[in-house]
Residue, then its C-alpha position, 0 to 999 in steps of 0.5 A: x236751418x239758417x242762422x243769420x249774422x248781421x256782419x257780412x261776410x266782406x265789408x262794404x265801403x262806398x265813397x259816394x251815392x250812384x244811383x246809376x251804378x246802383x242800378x246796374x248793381x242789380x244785375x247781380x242781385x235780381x238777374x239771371x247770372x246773380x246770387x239770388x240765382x246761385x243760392x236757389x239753384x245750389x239749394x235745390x240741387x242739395x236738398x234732393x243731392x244723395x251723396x254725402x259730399x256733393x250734398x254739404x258741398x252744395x248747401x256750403x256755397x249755396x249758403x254763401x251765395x245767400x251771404x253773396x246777395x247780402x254784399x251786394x244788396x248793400x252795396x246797392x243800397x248804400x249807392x241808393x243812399x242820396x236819392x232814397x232820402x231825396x224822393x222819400x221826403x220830397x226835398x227837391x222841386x219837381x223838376x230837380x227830381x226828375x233832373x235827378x233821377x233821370x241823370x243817373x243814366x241807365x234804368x235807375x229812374x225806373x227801380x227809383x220810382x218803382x221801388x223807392x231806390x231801394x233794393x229789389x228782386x229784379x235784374x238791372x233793367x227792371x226784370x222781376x226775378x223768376x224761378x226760370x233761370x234755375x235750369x237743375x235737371x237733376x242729374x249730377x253730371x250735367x247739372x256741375x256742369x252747367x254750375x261751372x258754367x253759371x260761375x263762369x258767367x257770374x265772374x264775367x258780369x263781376x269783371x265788367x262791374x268793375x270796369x264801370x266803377x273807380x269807386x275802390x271800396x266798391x271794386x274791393x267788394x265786386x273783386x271778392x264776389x268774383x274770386x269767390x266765384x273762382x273758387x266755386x268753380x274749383x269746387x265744382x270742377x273738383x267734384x265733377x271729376x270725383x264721378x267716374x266715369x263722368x262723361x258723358x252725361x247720365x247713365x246711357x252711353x251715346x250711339x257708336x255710330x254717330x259719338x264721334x262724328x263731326x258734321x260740316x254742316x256750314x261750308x264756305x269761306x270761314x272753315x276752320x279745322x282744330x281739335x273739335x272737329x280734326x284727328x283721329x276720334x273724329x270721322x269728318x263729314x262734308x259730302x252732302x248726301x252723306x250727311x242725310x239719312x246717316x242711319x241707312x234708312x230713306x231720310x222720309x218721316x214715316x208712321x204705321x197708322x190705323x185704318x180708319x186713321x188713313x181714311x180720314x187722312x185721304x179724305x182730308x187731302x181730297x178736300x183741301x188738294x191744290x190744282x197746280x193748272x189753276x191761275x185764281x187772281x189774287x186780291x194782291x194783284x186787284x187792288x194793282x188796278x188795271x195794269x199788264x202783268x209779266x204774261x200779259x194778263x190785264x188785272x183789276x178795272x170794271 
């Protein structure tokens, strides 16, 4: 169960209104790399999570996300505070408001309108949230994995935040929700490396042949040699030739099928067969009119 506390978990201090930061505050509220995000994926991993200690791991942070979401819905909200007031009652001219809302920058003008300057479940372009950004796949080495990294992202977007504001209350807040996911991806690293063998990811191992091969795929200038694709673990492939149809086979897609099936099959490549000795005028070169082509054939006229 959840049980609400109505102090948070870090104060919020706003020195003045921004509708425009409020704006892009929602980034972190609604968006793809955001709290509401977090929480939900955290959640879900934990309510379906069957060891102990990655379980109450999970709902910890996932509930501290929520509490995260909290900061920074206020911390929108406050920005918001002025030109809530100002379009809820109307107090400026027409043409004041729209000066208004529009000089805010960015999309504020939008969530304004749309949502009263308040605090919706949408990202900073006005995107609505969606389900679709939590990529649990069930499988706790991967899914850490891809915690970390949804960490990472989230500090990332709290670093540049912080950039866009000289407001301190707010960089105070912003610099709390960025540490705090530095711990997460402490915990979660941690945890990763609780499972042995934890790489690589699920349960089946990788084909021998092919584990420690690194393709160059991408040849010319710019080729760079480093530990990802040089030393030891690593057989290095440039030859083109060897590069397709690595499992000794012919390279060709191939499938056994019915009788009837390749019947049917034959029978559709004689009907819809192209005559390579053909030369049919296209409607491209009618409509040129009459004009000489490359092979001196005239196109187009009565």
């Amino acid at each position: 169960m959840f049980a609400h506390t109505k102090r948070l978990q870090y104060t919020v201090r706003v020195s003045e209104p921004n509708p425009g930061l409020a704006n892009l505050m929602l980034e972190q509220f609604g968006g793809p790399q955001g709290e509401l995000a977090a929480a939900m994926r955290y959640f879900t991993q934990a309510v379906s999570e069957d060891d102990a200690g990655r379980k109450d791991m999970l709902f910890d942070i996932a509930t501290e996300e929520l509490s995260h979401l909290e900061i920074i819905g206020h911390i929108v909200a406050m920005l918001n505070k002025g030109a809530k007031g100002r379009l809820a009652e109307a107090v400026d001219s027409e043409a004041e408001t729209y000066r208004k809302i529009q000089g805010a920058g960015n999309d504020s003008h939008v969530t304004q309108v749309l949502y009263g300057a308040g605090t919706p479940l949408v990202n900073s372009a006005g995107v609505p949230w969606t389900a679709a950004y939590i990529d649990t796949i069930g499988e706790p080495t991967a899914d850490l994995r891809s915690n970390i990294a949804a960490e990472a992202r989230a500090k990332i977007v709290y670093e540049r935040l912080i950039a866009l504001t000289d407001d301190p209350g707010v960089q105070e807040a912003l610099g709390f929700l960025m540490t705090r996911e530095i711990a997460h991806q402490k915990s979660f690293e941690k945890a990763l490396y609780a499972i042995s063998p934890n790489f690589p990811p699920g349960k089946m191992p990788g084909d021998a042949r092919f584990a420690n091969t690194y393709f160059n795929m991408s040849q010319g200038p710019g080729e760079m040699r480093g530990p990802w694709n040089q030393g030891g673990q690593w057989d290095y492939v440039s030859d083109r030739d060897s590069q397709a149809a690595v499992d000794g086979g012919s390279g060709d897609a191939e499938v056994r099928l019915p009788a009837e099936d390749v019947e049917t099959l034959e029978a559709m490549a004689l009907r819809t067969r192209s005559d390579p000795g053909s030369d049919p005028a296209t409607g491209a070169e009618l409509g040129m009119g009459n004009q000489t082509l490359a092979d001196g054939k005239t196109v187009g006229g009565a």
